[in-house]
MIRO-983433 format. One record per residue (C-alpha): residue in one letter; residue number from 0; x, y, z. Coordinates in steps of 0.02 Angstrom, whole numbers, plus 32768, in hexadecimal, padded with zeros to 4 digits. Layout:
MIRO-983433
ATOM vovex kemar    u    v    w
ATOM     a   NUM    X    Y    Z
...
END
This chain:
MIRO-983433
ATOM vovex kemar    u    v    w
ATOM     x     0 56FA F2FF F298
ATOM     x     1 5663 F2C3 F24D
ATOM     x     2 5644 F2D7 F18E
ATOM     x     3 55B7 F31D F13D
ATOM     x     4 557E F284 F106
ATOM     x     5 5579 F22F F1B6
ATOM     x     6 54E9 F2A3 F1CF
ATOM     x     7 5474 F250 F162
ATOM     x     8 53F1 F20D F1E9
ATOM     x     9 5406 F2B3 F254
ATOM     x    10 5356 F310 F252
ATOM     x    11 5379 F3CE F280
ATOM     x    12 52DA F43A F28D
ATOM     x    13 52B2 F503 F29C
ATOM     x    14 523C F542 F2F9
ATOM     x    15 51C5 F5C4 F28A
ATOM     x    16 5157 F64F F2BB
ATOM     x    17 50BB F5F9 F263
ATOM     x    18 50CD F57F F2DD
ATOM     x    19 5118 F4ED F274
ATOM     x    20 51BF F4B1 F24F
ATOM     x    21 522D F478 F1AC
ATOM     x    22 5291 F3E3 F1BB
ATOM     x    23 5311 F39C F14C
ATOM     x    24 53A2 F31B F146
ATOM     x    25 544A F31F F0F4
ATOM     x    26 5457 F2CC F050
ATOM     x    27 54A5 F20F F042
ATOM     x    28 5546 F20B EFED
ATOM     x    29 5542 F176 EF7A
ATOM     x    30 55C9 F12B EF04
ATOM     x    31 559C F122 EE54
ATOM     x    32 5551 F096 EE1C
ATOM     x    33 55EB F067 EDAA
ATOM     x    34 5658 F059 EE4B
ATOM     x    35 55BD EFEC EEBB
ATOM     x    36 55B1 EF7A EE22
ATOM     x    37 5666 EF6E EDF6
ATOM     x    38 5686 EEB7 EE5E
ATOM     x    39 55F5 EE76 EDFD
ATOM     x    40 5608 EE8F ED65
ATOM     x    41 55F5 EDF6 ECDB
ATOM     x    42 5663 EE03 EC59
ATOM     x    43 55F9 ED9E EBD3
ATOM     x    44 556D EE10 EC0C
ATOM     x    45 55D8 EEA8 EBDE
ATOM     x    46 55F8 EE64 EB34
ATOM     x    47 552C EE4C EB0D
ATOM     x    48 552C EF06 EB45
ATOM     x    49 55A0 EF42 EAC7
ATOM     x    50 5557 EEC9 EA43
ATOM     x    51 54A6 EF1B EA78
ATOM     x    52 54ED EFCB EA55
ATOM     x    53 5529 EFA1 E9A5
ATOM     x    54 5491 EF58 E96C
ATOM     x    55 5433 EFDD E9AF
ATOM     x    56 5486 F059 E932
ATOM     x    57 5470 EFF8 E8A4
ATOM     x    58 53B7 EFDD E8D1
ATOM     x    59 5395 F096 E8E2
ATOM     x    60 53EF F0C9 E83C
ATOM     x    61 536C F036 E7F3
ATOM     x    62 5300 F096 E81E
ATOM     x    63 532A F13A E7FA
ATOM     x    64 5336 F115 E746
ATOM     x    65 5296 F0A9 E738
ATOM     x    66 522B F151 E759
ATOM     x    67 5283 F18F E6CD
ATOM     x    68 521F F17B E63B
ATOM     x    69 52B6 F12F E5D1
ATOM     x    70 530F F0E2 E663
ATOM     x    71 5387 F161 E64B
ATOM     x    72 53C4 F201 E6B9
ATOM     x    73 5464 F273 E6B0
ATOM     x    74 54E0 F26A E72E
ATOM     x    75 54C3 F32B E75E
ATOM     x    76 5400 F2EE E799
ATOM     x    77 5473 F258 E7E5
ATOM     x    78 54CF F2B3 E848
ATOM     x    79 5428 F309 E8A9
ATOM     x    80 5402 F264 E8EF
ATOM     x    81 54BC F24C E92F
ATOM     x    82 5483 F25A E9E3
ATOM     x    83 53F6 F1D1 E9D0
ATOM     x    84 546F F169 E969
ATOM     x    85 54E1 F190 E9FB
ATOM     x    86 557C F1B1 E9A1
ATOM     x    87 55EE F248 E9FB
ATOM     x    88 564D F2BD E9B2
ATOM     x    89 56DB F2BB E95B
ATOM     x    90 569C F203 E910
ATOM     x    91 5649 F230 E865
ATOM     x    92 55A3 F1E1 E828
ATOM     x    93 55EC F1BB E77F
ATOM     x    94 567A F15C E7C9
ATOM     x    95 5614 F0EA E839
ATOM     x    96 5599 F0BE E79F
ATOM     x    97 563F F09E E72E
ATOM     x    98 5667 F023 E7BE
ATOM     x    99 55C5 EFA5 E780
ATOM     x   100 55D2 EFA6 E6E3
ATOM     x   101 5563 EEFB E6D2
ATOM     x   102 54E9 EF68 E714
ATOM     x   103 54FC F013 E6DE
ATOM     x   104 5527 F06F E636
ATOM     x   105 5560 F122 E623
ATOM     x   106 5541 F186 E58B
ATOM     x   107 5579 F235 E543
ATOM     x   108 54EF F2A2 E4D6
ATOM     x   109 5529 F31F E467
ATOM     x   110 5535 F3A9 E4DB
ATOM     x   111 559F F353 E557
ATOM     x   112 5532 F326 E5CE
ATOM     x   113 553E F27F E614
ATOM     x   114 54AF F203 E62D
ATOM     x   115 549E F152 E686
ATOM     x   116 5428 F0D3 E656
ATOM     x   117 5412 F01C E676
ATOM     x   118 5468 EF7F E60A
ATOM     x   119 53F4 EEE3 E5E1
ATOM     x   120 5432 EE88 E65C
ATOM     x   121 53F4 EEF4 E6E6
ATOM     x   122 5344 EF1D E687
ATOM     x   123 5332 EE63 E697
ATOM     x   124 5362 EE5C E756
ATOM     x   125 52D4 EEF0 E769
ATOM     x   126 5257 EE76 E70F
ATOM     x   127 5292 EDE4 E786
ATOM     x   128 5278 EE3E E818
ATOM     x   129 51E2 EE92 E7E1
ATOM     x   130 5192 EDCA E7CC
ATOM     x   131 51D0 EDA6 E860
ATOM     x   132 5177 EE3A E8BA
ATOM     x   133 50E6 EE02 E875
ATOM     x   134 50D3 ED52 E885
ATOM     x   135 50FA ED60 E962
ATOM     x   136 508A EDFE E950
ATOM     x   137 5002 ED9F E9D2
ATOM     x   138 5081 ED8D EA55
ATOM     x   139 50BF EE3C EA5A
ATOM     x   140 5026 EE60 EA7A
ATOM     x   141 4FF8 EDDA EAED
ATOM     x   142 5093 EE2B EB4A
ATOM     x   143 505A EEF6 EB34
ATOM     x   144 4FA9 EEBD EB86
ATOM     x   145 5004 EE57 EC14
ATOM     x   146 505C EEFE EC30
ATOM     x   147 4FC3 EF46 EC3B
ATOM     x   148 4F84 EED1 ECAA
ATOM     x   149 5016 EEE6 ED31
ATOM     x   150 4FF2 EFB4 ED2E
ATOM     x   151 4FA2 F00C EDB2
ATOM     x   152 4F2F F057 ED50
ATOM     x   153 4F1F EFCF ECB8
ATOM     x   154 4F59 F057 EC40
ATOM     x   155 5011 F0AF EC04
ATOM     x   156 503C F128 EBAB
ATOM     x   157 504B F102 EAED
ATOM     x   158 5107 F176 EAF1
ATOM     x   159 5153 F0FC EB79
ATOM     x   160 5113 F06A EB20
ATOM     x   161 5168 F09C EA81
ATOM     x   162 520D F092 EB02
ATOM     x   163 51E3 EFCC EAF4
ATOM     x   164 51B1 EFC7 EA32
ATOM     x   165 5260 EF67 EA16
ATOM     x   166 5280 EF0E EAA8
ATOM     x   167 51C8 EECD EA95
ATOM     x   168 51D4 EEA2 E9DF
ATOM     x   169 5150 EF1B E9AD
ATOM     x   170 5148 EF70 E906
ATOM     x   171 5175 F023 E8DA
ATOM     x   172 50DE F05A E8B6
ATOM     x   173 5096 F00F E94E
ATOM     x   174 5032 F0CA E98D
ATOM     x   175 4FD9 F0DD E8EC
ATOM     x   176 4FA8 F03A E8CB
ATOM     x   177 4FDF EF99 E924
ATOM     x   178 4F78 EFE6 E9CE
ATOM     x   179 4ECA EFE0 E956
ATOM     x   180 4EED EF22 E92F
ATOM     x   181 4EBF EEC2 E9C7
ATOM     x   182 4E12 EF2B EA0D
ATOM     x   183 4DF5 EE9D EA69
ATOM     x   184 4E84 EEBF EAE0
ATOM     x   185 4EC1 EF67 EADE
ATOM     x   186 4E68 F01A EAA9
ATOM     x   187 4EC6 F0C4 EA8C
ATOM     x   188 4E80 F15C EAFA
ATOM     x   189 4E96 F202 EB2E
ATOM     x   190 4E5C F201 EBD2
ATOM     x   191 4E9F F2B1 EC0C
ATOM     x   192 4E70 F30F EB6D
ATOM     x   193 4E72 F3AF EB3D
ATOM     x   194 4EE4 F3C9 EBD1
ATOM     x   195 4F5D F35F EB8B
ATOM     x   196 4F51 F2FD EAEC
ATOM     x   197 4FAA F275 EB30
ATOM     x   198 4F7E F1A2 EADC
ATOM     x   199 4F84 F12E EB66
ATOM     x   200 4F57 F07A EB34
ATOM     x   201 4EDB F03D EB9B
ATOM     x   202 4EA1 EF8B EBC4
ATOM     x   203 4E07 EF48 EB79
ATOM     x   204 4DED EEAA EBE4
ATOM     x   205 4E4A EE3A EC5B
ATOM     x   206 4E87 ED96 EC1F
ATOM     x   207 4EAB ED17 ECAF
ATOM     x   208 4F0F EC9C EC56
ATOM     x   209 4F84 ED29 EC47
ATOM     x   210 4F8A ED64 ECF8
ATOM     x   211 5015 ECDB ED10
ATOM     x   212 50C9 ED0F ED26
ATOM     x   213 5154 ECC5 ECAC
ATOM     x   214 519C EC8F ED5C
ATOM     x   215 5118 EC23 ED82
ATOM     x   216 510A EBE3 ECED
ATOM     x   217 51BE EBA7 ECF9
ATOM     x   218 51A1 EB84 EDB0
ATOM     x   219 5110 EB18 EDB7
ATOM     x   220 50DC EAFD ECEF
ATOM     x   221 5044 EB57 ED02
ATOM     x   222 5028 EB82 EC39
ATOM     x   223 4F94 EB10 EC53
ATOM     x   224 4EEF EB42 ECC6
ATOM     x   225 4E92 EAB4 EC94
ATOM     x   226 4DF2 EB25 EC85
ATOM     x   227 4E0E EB79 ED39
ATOM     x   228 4DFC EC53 ED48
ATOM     x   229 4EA9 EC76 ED83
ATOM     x   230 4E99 ECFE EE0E
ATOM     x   231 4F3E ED42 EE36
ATOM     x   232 4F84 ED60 EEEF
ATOM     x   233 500A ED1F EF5A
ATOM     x   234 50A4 ECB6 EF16
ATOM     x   235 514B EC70 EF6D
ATOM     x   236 51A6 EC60 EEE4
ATOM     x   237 5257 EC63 EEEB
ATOM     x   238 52A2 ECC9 EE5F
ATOM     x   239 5345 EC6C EDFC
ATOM     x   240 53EF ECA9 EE3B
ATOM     x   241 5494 ECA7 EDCC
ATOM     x   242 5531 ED12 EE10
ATOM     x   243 55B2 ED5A EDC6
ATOM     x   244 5651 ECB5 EDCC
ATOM     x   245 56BB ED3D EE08
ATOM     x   246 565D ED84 EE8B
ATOM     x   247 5697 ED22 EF2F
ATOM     x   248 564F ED6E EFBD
ATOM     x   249 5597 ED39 EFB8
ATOM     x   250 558F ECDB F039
ATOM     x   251 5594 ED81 F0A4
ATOM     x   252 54DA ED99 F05B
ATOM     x   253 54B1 ECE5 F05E
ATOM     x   254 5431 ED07 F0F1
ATOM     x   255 53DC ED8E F0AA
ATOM     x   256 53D8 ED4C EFF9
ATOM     x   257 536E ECAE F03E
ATOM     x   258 530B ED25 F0A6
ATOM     x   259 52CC ED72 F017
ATOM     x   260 52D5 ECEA EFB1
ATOM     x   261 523E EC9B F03A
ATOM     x   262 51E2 ED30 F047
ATOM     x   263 5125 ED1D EFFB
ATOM     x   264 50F0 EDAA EF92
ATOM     x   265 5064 EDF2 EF22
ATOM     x   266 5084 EDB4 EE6A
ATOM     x   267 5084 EE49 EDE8
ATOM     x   268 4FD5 EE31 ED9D
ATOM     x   269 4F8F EE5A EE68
ATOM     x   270 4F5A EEFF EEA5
ATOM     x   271 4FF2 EF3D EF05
ATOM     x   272 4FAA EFF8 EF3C
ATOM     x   273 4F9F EFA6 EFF5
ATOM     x   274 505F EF77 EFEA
ATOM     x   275 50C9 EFFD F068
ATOM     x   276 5153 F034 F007
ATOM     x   277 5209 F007 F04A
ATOM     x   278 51BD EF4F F09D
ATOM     x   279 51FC EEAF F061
ATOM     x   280 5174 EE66 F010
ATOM     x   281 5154 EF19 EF89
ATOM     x   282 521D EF23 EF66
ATOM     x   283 5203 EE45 EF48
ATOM     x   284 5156 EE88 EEEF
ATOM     x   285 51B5 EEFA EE83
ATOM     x   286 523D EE8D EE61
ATOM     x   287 51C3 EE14 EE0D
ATOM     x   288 516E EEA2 EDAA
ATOM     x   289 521F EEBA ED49
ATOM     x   290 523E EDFA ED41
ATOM     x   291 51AD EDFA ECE3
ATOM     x   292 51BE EE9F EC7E
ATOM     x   293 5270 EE52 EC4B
ATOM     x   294 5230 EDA8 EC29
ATOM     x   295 51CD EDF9 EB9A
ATOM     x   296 5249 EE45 EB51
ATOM     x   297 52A7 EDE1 EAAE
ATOM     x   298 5369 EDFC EAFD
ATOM     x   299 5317 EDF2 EBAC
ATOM     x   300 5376 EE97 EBDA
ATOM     x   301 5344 EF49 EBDF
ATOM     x   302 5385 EFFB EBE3
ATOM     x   303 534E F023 EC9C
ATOM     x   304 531F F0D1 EC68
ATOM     x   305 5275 F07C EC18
ATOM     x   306 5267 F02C ECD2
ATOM     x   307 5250 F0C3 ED46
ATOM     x   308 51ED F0FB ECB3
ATOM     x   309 5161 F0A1 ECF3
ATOM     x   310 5192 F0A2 EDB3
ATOM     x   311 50D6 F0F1 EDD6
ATOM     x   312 507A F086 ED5C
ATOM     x   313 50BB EFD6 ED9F
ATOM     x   314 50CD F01E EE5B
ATOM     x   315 5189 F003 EE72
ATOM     x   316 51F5 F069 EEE0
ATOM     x   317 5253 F0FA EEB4
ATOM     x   318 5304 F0BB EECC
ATOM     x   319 5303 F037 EE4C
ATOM     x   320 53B0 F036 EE15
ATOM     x   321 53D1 EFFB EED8
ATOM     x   322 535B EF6B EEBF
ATOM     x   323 53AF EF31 EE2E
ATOM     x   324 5461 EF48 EE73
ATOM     x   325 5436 EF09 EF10
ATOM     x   326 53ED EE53 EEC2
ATOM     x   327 5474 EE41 EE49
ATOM     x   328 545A ED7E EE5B
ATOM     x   329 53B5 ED9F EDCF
ATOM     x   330 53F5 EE2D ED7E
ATOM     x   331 5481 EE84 ED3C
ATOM     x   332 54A2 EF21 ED34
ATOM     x   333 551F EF63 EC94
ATOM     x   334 5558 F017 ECAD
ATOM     x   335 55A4 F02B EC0B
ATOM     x   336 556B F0CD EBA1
ATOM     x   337 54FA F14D EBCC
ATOM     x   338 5462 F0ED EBEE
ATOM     x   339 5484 F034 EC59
ATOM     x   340 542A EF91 EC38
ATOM     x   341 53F3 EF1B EC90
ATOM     x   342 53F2 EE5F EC6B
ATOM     x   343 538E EDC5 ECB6
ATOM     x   344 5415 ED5D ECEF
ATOM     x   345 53C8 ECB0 ECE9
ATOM     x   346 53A5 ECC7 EC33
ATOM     x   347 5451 ECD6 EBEC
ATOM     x   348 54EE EC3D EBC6
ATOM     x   349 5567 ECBD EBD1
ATOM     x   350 554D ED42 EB56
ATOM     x   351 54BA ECEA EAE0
ATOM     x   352 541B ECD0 EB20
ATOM     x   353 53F0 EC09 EB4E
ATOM     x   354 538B EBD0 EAB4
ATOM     x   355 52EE EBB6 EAFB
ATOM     x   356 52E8 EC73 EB1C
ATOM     x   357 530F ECB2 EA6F
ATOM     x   358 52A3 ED05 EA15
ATOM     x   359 52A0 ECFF E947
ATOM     x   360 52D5 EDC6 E963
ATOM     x   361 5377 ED85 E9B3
ATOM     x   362 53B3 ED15 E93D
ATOM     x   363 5387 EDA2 E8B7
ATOM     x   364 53EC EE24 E90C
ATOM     x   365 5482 EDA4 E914
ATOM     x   366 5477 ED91 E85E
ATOM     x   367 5482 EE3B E83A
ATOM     x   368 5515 EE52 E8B8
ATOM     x   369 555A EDDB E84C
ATOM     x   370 555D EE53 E7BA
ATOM     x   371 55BB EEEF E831
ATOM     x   372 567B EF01 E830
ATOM     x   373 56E6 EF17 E78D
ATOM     x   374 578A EEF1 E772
ATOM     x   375 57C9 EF2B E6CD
ATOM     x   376 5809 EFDE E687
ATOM     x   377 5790 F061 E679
ATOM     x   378 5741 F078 E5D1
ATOM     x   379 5715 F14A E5B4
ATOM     x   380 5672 F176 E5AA
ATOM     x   381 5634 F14F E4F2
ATOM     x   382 55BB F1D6 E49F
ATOM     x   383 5514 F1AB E442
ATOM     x   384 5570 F1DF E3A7
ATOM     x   385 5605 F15E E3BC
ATOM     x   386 5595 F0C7 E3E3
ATOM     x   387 552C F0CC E33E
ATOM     x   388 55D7 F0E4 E2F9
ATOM     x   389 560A F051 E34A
ATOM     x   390 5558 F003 E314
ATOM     x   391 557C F021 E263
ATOM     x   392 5621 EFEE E258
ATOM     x   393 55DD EF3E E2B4
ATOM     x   394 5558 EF33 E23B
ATOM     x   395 55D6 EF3D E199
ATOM     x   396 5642 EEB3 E1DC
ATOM     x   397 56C5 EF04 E21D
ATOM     x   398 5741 EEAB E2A7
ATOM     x   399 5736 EF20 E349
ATOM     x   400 57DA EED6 E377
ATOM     x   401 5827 EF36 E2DA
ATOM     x   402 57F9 EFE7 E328
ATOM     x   403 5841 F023 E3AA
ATOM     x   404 57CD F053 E43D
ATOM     x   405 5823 F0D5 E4A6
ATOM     x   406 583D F090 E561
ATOM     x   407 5863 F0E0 E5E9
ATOM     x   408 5908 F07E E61B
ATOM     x   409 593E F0F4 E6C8
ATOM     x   410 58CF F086 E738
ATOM     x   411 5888 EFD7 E750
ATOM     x   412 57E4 EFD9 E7B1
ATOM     x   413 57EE EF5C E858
ATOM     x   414 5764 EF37 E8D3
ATOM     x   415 57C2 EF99 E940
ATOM     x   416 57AB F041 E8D3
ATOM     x   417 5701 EFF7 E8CC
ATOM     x   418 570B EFFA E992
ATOM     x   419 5741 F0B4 E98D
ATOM     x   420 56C0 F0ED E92F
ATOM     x   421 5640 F0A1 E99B
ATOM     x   422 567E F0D9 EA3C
ATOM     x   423 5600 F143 EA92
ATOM     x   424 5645 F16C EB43
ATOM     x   425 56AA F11B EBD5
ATOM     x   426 5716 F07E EBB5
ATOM     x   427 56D8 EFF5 EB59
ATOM     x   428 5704 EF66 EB20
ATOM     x   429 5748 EF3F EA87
ATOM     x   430 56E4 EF24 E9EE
ATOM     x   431 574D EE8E E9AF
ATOM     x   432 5732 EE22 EA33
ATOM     x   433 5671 EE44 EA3C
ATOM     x   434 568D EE10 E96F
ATOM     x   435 56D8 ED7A E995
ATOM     x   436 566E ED48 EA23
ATOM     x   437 55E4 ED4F E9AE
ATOM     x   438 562C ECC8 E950
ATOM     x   439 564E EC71 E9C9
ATOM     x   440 55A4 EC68 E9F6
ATOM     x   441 5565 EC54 E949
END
């Protein structure tokens, strides 16, 4: 007996009165992209994925608190943003702050209430990376007009941008004022106003020099014209390959792989509306449009969610999660958490990027991985009243170590509790050796 899903290139038709038919097919059953990625995954991969998903948290309670106008918020506002912070129930918010405490300080007011804010030591990472920002501020936008360049329509939508404002090193207040600074590439418009009040950032004028791919750039060392317009079109470049050491049954693919591998196609920066959908040369077209979205990018990886964001804009197909799957030899696909990532496979030595493609950002987020983790006893919550105490009992001379500071002796924090507190769905892997590959790395 045939299954239902068997049926799947059947075509059944009605006949209709009005002198027409309907036709349909049966839905494709497809396996989950856990279980069609599950022989290649890459372990060191897996472990920049679940460093990627600490340092996201950390980075989005920086900057929660600096929009408050003391750098300081109380835990009950905290735990509004648990969803974006992506920490599930039962996992409190005070308990994964209490878990940094390099990084994060809780206080009690007089009412009870309790209240986060910031030590020095972070303030002065926010300054770092805030100089930082700045000074590479030309090339983020260099990048955000070569994205403009590759649309369809040379303009996006400001909102989808902002899905790129970290990954492209941009600052936060990018919409309100880092879009007015470079006129000479990029204007802010409302094209479909008062219908919708929609920005879009629209670009201002072409710039050949940057109508060259990263790949053929690494391909041919074209950073140079020597004075010549650079026209975009054709390329037959082949795209670098790296597969998984586990995975042993390429050489099944091994003919299609260099089939594709020879096929010419239209490089990014090329109109593509004459492309048919589904051929060769616009799934090898579109393929190159996220080599180079992820070669922008300072980890070269990206949540594909921000990908089919722009499907329409950059002309790619609708299936994109099958293109990535199915040319797992230049990216990889990580299904951990709610939302998967996808890396650019040349551009990694295991779980660091390869110097040449780190970014300042990089090393800065290392540094303040660094500073996560604590392995001590937890100290309670002190209130505003008991730290000027303690402030004016430091300030007469008196030897801390001669009063005793209440401890909490029950527990001993490990990275593992640290682990537990971060875990957001699904298995993952464990904290502690993501901690210690860091050093490792280091």
């Amino acid at each position: 007996m045939r299954s239902i899903s068997s049926y799947r290139h059947d075509l059944f038709k009605l006949d209709s009165p009005y002198g027409f038919y309907f036709q349909w097919r049966w839905m494709t059953s497809s396996k989950r992209v856990q279980d069609r990625s599950r022989k290649k995954r890459i372990h060191d991969l897996e472990i920049a994925t679940e460093k990627h998903k600490v340092i996201s948290k950390i980075l989005y309670l920086f900057e929660l608190l600096k929009q408050e106008p003391e750098n300081i918020i109380t835990v009950r506002n905290l735990n509004q943003h648990r969803q974006q912070i992506n920490l599930p129930k039962p996992h409190k918010v005070s308990d994964f702050i209490r878990k940094s405490p390099k990084l994060f300080q809780l206080y009690k007011d007089q009412r009870g209430a309790v209240w986060c804010g910031m030590t020095d030591e972070a303030e002065e990472l926010l300054e770092e990376e805030k100089q930082i920002i700045e000074k590479n501020s030309d090339k983020s936008a260099e990048y955000a007009t070569r994205m403009l360049m590759m649309s369809v329509d040379k303009r996006l939508r400001l909102d989808k941008i902002a899905h790129f404002r970290r990954d492209l090193g941009l600052p936060d207040d990018f919409r309100k004022h880092w879009v007015n600074s470079y006129p000479d590439l990029f204007r802010v418009i409302q094209p479909l106003k008062p219908c919708d009040d929609a920005e879009y950032l629209e670009l201002v004028s072409w710039k050949p020099h940057w109508a060259i791919t990263e790949l053929e750039k690494m391909k041919l060392n074209m950073d140079e014209l020597n004075g010549n317009v650079h026209v975009p079109g054709t390329l037959s470049l082949e795209f670098p390959l790296k597969f998984p050491a586990t995975y042993k049954k390429i050489y099944r693919y091994g003919g299609k792989i260099e089939h594709f591998q020879k096929t010419e196609y239209l490089s990014p920066y090329a109109d593509a509306r004459g492309l048919k959908a589904g051929s060769l040369e616009f799934d090898k077209r579109a393929v190159a449009v996220m080599h180079e979205l992820l070669s922008f990018t300072i980890e070269k990886r990206l949540v594909t969610d921000y990908l089919t964001h722009f499907r329409r804009e950059f002309n790619m197909p609708q299936k994109l999660m099958r293109l990535l799957l199915k040319h797992f030899g230049i990216f990889y696909v990580s299904e951990r958490g709610k939302r998967f990532s996808v890396f650019l496979n040349h551009a990694y030595n295991g779980s660091i990027l390869f110097e040449k493609y780190q970014h300042p950002l990089v090393v800065w987020r290392e540094k303040v991985l660094r500073l996560v983790g604590y392995r001590g006893k937890k100290k309670p919550i002190m209130s505003f009243a008991d730290i000027s105490e303690l402030e004016d009992k430091f300030s007469f001379g008196s030897d801390p170590e001669d009063e005793h500071i209440k401890l909490e002796d029950e527990h001993t924090d490990t990275m593992e509790d640290f682990e537990n507190t971060l875990i957001s769905d699904g298995p993952e892997l464990k904290l502690e050796s993501v901690h210690l590959d860091h050093h490792k790395s280091a």
